[in-house]
Phi, psi and omega in degrees: 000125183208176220344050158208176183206143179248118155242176178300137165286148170256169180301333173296358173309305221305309171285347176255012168250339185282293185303337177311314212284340182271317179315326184300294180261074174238300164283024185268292192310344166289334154278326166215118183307327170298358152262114190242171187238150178272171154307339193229041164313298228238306143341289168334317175282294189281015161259333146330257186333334173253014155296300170308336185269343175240017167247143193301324229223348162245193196214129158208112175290133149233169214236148160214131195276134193309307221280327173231014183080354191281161191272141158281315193198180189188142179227133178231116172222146185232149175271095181283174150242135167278132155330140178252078198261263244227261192289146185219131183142148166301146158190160197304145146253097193254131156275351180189132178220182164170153188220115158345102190301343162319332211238006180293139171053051161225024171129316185289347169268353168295298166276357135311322198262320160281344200268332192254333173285322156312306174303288155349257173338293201303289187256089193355066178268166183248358184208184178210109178261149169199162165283152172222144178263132200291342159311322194258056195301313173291034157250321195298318186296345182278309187323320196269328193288319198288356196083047147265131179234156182316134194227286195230122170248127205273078210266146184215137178227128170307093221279338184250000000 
């Protein structure tokens, strides 16, 4: 790992996790149009995101770049419980990640996700889950390099 380090976000974070986060779904929507921002979409998140930075049960990592302090990426992850229906047991969630494309294929999504899989282990979930948009073959594909394979698919159809 090298010119960057992962650490916890701080609230001071906050705005460059809103811009990852619009950068993310700017390309979700350049791919699929049903991904969309409400107007006040990015307020929202980043109060999402300093909810997550103050709860017990999340996680939110970010990439900081060495040479100028600015943040490259962010991974926002939670420890859920499952119902007890069927799999039973705690396990990891990551809800977002994103990596600066400037900052792609050198290593940060890589050392986010481990960095979060550790954490994972540490408070014993037993699996690791995330959504991937079936739209986004290089997210399905980093995903699958880390070992998440396909589980459940999530199907949609428009009523309006």
């Amino acid at each position: 790992m090298s010119g960057f380090r992962i650490r916890d976000a701080r609230s001071s974070d906050r705005e460059a996790i809103g811009a990852l986060w619009r950068e993310l779904m700017d390309h979700h929507q350049a791919l699929d149009p049903r991904f969309t921002v409400a107007p006040d979409g990015m307020q929202k998140y980043v109060r999402h995101a300093l909810d997550m930075m103050r709860s017990r049960d999340g996680r939110v990592l970010v990439a900081e770049s060495l040479d100028t302090g600015e943040v490259v990426g962010y991974l926002m992850a939670e420890i859920q419980r499952r119902p007890p229906l069927a799999l039973q047991g705690l396990y990891g969630f990551i809800s977002d990640a994103c990596v600066q494309e400037a900052w792609r294929h050198r290593g940060v999504g890589r050392a986010l996700f481990e960095e979060t899989r550790r954490w994972f282990i540490a408070r014993k979930a037993t699996a690791i889950e995330l959504y991937v948009a079936e739209a986004n073959p290089a997210a399905n594909g980093f995903w699958q390099a880390m070992g998440l394979q396909p589980f459940l698919r999530l199907l949609h159809l428009d009523l309006s």
